[in-house]
C-alpha positions in Angstrom: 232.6 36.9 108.0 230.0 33.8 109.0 229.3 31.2 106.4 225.7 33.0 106.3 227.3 36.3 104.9 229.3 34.4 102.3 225.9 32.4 100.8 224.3 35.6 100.9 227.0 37.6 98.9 227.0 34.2 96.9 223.1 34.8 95.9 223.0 38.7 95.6 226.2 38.6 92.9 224.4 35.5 91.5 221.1 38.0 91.2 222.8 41.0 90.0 224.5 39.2 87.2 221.0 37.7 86.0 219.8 41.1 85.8 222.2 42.4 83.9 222.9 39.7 81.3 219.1 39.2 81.0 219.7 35.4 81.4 216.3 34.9 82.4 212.9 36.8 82.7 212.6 39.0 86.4 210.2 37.3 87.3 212.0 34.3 86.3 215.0 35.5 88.7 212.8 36.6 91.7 211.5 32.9 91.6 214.8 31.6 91.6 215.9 33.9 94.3 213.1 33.3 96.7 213.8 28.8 96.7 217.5 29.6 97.0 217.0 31.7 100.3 214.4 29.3 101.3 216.8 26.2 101.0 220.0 27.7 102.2 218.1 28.6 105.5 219.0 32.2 104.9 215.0 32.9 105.4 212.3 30.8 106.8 209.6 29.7 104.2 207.3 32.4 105.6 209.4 35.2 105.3 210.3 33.7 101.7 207.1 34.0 100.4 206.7 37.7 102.4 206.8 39.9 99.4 203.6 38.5 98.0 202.0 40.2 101.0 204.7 43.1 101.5 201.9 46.3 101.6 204.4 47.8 99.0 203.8 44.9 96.7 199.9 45.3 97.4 200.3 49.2 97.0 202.2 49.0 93.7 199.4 46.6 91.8 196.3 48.8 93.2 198.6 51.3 91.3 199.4 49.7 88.5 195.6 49.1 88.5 194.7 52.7 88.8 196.8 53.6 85.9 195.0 50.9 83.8 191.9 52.5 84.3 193.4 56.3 83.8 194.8 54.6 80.3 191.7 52.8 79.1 188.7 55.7 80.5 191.4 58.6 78.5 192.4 60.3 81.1 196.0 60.4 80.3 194.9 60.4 76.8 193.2 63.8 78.0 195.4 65.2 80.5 197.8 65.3 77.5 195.4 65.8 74.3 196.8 69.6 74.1 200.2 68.3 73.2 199.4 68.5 69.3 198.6 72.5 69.9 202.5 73.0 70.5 203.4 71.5 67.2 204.0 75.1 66.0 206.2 76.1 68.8 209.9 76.6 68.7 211.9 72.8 69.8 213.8 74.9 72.8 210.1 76.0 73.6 208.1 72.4 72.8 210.7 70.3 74.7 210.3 72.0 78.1 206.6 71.7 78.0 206.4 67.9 77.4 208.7 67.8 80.0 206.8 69.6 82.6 203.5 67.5 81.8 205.0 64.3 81.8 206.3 64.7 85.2 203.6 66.2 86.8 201.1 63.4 85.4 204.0 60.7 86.6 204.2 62.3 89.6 200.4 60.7 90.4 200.6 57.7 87.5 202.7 55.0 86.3 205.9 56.8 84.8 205.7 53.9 82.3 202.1 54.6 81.4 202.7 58.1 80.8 205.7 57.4 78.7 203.4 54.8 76.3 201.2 57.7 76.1 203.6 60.5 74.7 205.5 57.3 72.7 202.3 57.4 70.4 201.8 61.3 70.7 205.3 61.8 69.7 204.7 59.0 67.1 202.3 61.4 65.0 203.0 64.5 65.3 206.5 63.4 64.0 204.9 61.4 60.8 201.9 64.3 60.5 204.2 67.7 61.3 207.8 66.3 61.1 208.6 66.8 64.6 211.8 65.1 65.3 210.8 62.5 67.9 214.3 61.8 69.0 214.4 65.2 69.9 211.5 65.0 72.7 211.3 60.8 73.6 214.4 60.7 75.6 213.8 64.2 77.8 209.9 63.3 78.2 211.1 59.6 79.4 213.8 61.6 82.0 211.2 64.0 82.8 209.0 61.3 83.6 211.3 59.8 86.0 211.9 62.9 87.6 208.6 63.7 87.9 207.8 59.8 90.0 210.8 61.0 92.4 208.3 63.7 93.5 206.1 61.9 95.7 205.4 59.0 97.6 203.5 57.1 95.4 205.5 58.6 92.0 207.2 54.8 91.8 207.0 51.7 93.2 211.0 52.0 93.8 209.4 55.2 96.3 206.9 52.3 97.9 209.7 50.0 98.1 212.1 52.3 99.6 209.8 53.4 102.2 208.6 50.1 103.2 211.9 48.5 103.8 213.1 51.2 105.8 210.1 51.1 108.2 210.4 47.6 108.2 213.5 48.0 109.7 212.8 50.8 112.4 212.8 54.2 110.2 209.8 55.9 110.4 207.9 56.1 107.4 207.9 58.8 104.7 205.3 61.4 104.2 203.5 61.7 100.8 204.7 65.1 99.9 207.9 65.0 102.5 210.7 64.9 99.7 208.6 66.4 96.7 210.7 70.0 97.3 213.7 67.8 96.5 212.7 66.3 93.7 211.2 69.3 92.1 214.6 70.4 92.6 216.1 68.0 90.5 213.3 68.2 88.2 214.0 72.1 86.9 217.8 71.3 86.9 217.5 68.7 84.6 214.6 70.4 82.5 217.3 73.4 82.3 220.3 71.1 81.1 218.1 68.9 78.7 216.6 71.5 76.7 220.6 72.7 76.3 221.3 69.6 75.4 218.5 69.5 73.0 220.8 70.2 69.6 223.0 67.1 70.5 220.1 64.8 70.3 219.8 62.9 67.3 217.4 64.9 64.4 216.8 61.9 61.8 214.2 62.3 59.7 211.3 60.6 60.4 210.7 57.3 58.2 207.7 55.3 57.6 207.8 51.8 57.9 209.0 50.6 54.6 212.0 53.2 55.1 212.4 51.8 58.3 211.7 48.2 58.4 213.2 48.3 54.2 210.0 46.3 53.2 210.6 45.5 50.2 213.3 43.1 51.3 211.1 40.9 52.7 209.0 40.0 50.2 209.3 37.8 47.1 206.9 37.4 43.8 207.3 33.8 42.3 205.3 32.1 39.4 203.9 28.1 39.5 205.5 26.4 36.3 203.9 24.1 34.5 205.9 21.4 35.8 205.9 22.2 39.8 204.7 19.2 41.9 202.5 22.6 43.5 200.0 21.7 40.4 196.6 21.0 41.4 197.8 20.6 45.2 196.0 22.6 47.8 197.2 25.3 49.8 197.3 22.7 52.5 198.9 20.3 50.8 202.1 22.1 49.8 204.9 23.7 51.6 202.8 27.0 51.9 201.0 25.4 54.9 202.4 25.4 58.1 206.1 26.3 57.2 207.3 28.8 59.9 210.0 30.2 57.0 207.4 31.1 54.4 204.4 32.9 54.6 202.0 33.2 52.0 200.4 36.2 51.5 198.7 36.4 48.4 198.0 34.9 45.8 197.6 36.2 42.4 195.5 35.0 39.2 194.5 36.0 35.7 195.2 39.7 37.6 193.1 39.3 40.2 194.5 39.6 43.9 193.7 37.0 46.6 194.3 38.2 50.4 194.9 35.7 52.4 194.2 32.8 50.5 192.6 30.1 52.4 194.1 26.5 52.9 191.4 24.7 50.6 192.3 26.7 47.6 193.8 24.4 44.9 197.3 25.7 43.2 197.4 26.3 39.1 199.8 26.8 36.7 200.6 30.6 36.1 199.4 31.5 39.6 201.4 33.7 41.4 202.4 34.2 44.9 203.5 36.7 47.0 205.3 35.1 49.7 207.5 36.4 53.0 210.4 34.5 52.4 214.2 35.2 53.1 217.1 34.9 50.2 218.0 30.9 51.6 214.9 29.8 51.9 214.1 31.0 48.4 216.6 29.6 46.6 216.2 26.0 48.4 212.0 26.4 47.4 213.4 27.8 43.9 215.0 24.6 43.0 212.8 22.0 44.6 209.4 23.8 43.9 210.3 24.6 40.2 208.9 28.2 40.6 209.6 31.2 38.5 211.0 34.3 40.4 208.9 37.3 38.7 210.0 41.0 38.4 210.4 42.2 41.8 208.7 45.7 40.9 205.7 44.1 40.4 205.6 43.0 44.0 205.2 47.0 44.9 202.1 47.1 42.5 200.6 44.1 43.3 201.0 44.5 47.3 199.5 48.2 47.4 196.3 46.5 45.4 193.6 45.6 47.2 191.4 43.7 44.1 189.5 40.9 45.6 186.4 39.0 43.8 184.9 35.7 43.4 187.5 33.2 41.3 186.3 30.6 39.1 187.7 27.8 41.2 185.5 28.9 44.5 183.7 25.6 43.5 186.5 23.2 45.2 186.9 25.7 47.9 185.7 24.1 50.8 182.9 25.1 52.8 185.0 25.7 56.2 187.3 28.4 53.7 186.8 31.9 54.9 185.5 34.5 52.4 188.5 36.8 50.9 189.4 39.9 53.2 187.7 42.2 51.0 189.5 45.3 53.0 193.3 46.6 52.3 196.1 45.6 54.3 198.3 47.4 56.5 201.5 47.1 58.4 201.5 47.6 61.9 204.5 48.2 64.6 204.4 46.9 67.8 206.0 47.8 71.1 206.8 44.7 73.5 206.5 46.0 77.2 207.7 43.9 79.9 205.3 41.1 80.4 204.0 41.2 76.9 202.2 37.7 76.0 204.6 37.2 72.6 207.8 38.1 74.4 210.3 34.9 74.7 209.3 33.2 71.0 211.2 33.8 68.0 210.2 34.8 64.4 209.0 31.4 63.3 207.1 30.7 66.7 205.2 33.9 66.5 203.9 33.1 63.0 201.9 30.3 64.4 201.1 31.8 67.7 199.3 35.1 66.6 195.4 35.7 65.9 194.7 34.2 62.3 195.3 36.5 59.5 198.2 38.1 60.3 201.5 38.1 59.5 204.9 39.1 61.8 207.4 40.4 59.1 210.2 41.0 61.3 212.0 41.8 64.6 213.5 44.7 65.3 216.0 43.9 68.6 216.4 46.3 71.3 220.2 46.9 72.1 221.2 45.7 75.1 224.6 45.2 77.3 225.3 42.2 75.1 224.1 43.1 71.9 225.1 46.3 71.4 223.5 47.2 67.9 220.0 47.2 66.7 219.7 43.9 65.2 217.0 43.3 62.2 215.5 39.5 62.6 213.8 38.3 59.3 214.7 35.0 59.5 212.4 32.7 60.8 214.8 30.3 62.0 216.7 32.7 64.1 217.0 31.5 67.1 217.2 35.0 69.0 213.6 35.8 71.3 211.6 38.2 71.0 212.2 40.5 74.5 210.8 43.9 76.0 211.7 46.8 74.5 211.7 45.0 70.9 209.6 46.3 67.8 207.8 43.6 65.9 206.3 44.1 62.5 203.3 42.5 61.6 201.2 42.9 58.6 197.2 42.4 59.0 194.0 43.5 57.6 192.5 46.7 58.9 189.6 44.4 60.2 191.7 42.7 62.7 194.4 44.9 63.3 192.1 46.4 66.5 192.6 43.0 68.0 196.0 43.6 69.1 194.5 45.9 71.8 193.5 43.0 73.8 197.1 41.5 73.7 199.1 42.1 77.3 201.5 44.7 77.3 201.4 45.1 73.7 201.0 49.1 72.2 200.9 49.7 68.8 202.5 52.2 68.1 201.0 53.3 64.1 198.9 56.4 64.1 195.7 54.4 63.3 195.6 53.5 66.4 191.8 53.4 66.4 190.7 52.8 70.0 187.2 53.4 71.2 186.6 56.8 72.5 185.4 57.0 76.5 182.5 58.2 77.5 182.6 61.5 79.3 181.4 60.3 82.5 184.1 57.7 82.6 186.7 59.8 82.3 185.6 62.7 84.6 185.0 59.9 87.2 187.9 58.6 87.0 190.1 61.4 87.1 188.1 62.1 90.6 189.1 59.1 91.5 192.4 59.5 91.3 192.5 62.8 93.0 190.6 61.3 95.8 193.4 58.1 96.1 195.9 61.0 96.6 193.9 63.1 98.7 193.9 60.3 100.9 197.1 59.3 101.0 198.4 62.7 101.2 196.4 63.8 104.5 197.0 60.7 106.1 193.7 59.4 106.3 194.5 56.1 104.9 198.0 54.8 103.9 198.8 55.0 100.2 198.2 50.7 100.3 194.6 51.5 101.4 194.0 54.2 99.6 195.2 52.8 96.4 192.9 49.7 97.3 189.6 51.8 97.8 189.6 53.7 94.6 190.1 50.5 92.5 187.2 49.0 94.5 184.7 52.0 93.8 186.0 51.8 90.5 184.8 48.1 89.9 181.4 49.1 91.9 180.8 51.6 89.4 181.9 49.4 86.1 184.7 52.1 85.4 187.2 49.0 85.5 186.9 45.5 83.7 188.8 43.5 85.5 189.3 41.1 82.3 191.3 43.9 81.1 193.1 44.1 84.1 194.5 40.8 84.1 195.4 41.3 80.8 197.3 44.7 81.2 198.9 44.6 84.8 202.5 44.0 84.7 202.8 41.1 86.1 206.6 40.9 86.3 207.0 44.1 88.1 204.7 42.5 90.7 206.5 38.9 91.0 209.6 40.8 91.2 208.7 42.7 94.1 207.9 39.6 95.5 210.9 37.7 95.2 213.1 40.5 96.0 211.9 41.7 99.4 212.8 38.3 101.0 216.4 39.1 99.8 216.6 42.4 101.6 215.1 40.4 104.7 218.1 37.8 104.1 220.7 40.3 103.9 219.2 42.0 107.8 219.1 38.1 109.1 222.4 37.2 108.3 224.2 40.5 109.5 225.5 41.3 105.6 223.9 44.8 105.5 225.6 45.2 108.9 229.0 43.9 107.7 229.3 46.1 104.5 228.1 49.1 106.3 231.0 48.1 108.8 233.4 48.1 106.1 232.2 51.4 104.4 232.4 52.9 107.6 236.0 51.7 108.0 236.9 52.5 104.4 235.2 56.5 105.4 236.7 56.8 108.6 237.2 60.2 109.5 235.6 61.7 106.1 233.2 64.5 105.7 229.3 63.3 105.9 229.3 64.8 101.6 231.8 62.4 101.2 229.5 59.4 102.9 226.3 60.3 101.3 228.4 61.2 98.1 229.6 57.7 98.1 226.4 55.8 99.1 224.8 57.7 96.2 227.3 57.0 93.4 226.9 53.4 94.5 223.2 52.7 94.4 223.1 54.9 91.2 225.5 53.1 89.4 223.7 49.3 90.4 220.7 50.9 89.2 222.6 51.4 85.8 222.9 47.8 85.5 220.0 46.4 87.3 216.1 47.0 88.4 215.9 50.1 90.5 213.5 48.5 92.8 216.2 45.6 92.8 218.9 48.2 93.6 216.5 49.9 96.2 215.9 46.5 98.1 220.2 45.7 98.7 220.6 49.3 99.2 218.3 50.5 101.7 219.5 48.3 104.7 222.8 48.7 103.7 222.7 52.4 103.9 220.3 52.7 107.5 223.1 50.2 108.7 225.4 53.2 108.1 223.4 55.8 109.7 223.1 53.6 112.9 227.0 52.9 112.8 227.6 56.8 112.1 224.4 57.9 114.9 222.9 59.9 112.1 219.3 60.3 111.4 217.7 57.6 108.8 216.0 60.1 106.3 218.4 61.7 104.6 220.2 58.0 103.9 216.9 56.9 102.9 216.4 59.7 100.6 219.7 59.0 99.1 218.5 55.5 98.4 215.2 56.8 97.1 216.5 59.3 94.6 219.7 57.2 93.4 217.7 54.1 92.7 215.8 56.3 90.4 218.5 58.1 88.5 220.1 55.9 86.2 219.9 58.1 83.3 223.2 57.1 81.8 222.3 53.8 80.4 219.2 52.9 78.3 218.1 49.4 80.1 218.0 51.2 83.8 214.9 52.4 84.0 212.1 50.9 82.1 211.0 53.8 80.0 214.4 53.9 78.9 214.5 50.5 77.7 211.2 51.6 75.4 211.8 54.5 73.8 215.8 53.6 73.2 214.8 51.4 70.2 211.5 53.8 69.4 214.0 57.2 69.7 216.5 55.4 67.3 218.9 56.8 70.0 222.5 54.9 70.6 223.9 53.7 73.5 226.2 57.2 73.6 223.3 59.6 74.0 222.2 58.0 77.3 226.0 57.6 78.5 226.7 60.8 77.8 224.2 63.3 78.1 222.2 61.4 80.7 225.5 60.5 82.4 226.5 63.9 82.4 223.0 64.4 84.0 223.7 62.1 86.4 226.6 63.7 88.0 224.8 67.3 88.3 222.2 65.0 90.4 224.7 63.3 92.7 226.2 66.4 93.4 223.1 68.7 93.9 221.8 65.5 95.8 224.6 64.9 98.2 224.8 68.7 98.8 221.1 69.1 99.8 220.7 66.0 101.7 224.2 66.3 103.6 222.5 69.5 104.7 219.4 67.9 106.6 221.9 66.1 108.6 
């Protein structure tokens, strides 16, 4: 083994344990990974910086692109509008049919944008009908997977796949070549998850206060007499500016302020409605002198909306905003990877967000270090706020549309009220689309080019707003791309594809060819368990073409094996993206994806390594 291999087994275990402890952002780590390979001389600064013109990388945003404009013109909002028809239907009947119409639309679209789609659908028929959402999220999220496995440009793990293996010699995939495979593996698994249906969890669907338990979070305190708040304004006191205490209204002679402005002066017998946990309460109790009121009055006075013209609007000042005259609601929020507010805490987000509104609290995503759902209310806490991650936020009605224009935000409450399409946009669209894969699929133009063109006649016939494409393309996904192609090009450079291959072959000697792809498989399944498929799909695919050469075998069905195990990690919940987002949303645990989705997994690799062991 040269001193090359060892640096670059010293960087990919150094990569693979970023990615699975979450130490730092993706995109964070594909930075990182491209200066180390640059500056140990196991790439040359050109090949470093190849990913940001990989035509994989290029393919996958022109995709990511597409699906922005399938999302904000409805046509995935249409394609699946006849969802709320089945509400009726039997769950072993309802389950099977989400299933088949997620995969077929991810089959063409982002998996992930598909899954955000049903995520809300789910969302309401569950509050409106009682349909058990953890009963349909985590088979429509599967489904959706399984459906991307079934062409060419289903994934960007496919892309990825595909372009480092004809990179490296192979010849390159056709856009329907495997899709008899993965439908395959599609009506197995539609089979065994609607079985599985009755061990799902069936929790009855709460509303946010159940959910979020409100009520804790708010406090109702009275100004005495002798507080040093007296006659100060909002500004002056520690109302203002305090990222532990929020101030939501403020209540006098029985009339409710919203969202009282800064300039307002403080009197005695005003009360105050404040976001506040039990510490900082009882410090503010003593050194405030404030009354704490009957907390049943908070209920009342909360769901009161009574606004008018006060007495004192005399030494408001003129800059002070007029009182929200509308109710206020409560709003959940999904983080998706790349999301604007993800790596802030509590506190941070309080003075970040648009004016007016309020984040109550974190609900944490589990993950392989925090294995229960963790409930974040205190400001102070110094945990961040990361993908997959509900945050609460309380807001008017007024403003509560502008968290549409935050990145990789969804909201994920039923008034969702987004401005309906017009026809024409989302006919045009959808032709579009079928075009992009008309093209791709006869050959005409690769899927890169293809891809390419339809955003472009897209953007000539202002279908697409490129504004909101900044705002909504995943930037991570891209960046990580980037910085992990150079790292597959590393591992071909210094010979360390070729030397584990060498010892896998050595360790297979004289085994059946089930037991090799059987083995490769189980391997690049497991990684992707733990870490990015596309990540898993960039180590794995030279490693396992470096075994075909060693064995004289054809590429493909190694390839294939790459392709399809990358994708499977259905036995943990931070494999696969949608996994990740529906984990928290599902109120699933950790064992539902172990087991039932690692009982899934194993059907795969078997029915995988029997069927491509066969086009050997």
């Amino acid at each position: 083994m040269t001193w090359e291999i060892i640096l670059m087994f010293v960087v990919l275990l150094t990569t693979i344990l970023l990615f699975v402890f979450e130490v730092f952002p993706i995109d964070k780590i594909a930075f990182f990974i491209i200066i180390s390979l640059i500056l140990l001389g196991l790439v040359t600064p050109e090949e470093g910086i190849s990913g940001f013109s990989n035509s994989a990388t290029i393919a996958v945003l022109a995709l990511m692109i597409l699906a922005i404009a399938m999302e904000e013109n409805g046509v995935i909002h249409w394609l699946t509008s006849g969802m709320g028809k089945v509400k009726s239907l039997p769950l072993a009947v309802m389950a099977p049919i989400f299933m088949f119409v997620s995969a077929c639309i991810s089959a063409f679209i982002s998996t992930t944008a598909v899954v955000i789609v049903f995520i809300k659908i789910v969302n309401q028929l569950s509050e409106k009908f009682n349909v058990p959402q953890s009963k349909l999220l985590l088979p429509i999220s599967f489904a959706g997977i399984l459906g991307g496995s079934c062409t060419l440009m289903g994934t960007s793990t496919n892309l990825i796949v595909n372009s480092v293996s004809s990179n490296l010699g192979a010849e390159r995939l056709g856009f329907f070549e495997f899709t008899w495979l993965g439908l395959t593996f599609l009506g197995i698994s539609m089979v065994y998850l609607t079985i599985c249906l009755k061990w799902l969890p069936r929790e009855k669907q709460k509303n946010l206060n159940e959910n979020y338990h409100i009520e804790e979070y708010f406090t109702h305190v009275k100004i005495n007499a002798e507080s040093a708040l007296v006659g100060k304004k909002i500004k002056d006191g520690f109302l203002y500016n305090n990222p532990d205490v929020s101030l939501l209204k403020l209540i006098r002679k029985n009339r409710v302020h919203n969202a009282p402005g800064k300039y307002i002066t403080l009197k005695a017998g005003d009360e105050l409605v404040l976001v506040c946990d039990l510490e900082n309460l009882s410090r503010i109790n003593q050194s405030e002198n404030l009354d704490i009121c009957d907390k049943d009055k908070v209920d009342v006075y909360y769901q009161t909306a009574v606004t008018s013209t006060d007495e004192d609007q005399d030494q408001v000042h003129a800059e002070t905003e007029e009182f929200e005259l509308n109710n206020r609601v409560f709003v959940e929020l999904l983080m998706l990877p790349g999301a604007i507010l993800l790596g802030k805490t509590l506190g941070e987000l309080r003075y970040f967000m648009l004016q007016d509104a309020t984040p109550i609290a974190i609900k944490k995503r589990k993950t392989l270090t925090h294995f229960k759902e963790r409930m974040i209310r205190n400001s102070t806490d110094k945990l961040l706020l990361k993908a997959g991650d509900r945050l609460l936020v309380e807001v008017s009605k007024e403003k509560m549309l502008a968290f549409e224009s935050m990145e990789n935000v969804v909201m994920l409450q039923e008034f969702d009220e987004v401005e309906q399409p017009s026809k024409f946009k989302k006919y045009f669209s959808l032709a579009v689309l079928v075009a992009v894969v008309g093209m791709a699929a006869s050959g005409l133009f690769s899927i890169m080019v293809s891809a390419l063109t339809g955003v472009g006649v897209l953007l000539l016939t202002k279908n697409l707003d490129l504004e909101k494409v900044y705002k909504k393309v995943n930037w991570q996904i891209f960046f990580l791309l980037a910085g992990m192609i150079p790292l597959g090009v590393a591992m071909h450079n210094t010979g360390a594809d070729m030397w584990i291959s060498e010892q896998l072959l050595g360790l297979l000697s004289g085994q059946s060819k089930y037991v090799i792809i059987g083995v490769l498989f189980f391997i690049t399944m497991f990684m992707s368990g733990g870490i990015s498929n596309n990540a898993t799909a960039i180590i794995m695919t030279p490693i396992a073409m470096a075994v075909a050469q060693g064995m004289d075998l054809d590429y493909t069905p190694f390839i294939l094996t790459v392709l399809f195990a990358s994708n499977f990690s259905f036995f943990t919940p931070v494999g696969y993206q949608t996994n990740t987002l529906i984990y928290s949303v599902g109120n699933y645990k950790f064992k539902h994806f172990f087991i039932i989705g690692g009982i899934l997994s194993l059907i795969l690799w078997l029915t995988a390594t029997f069927l491509l062991t066969n086009m050997l």
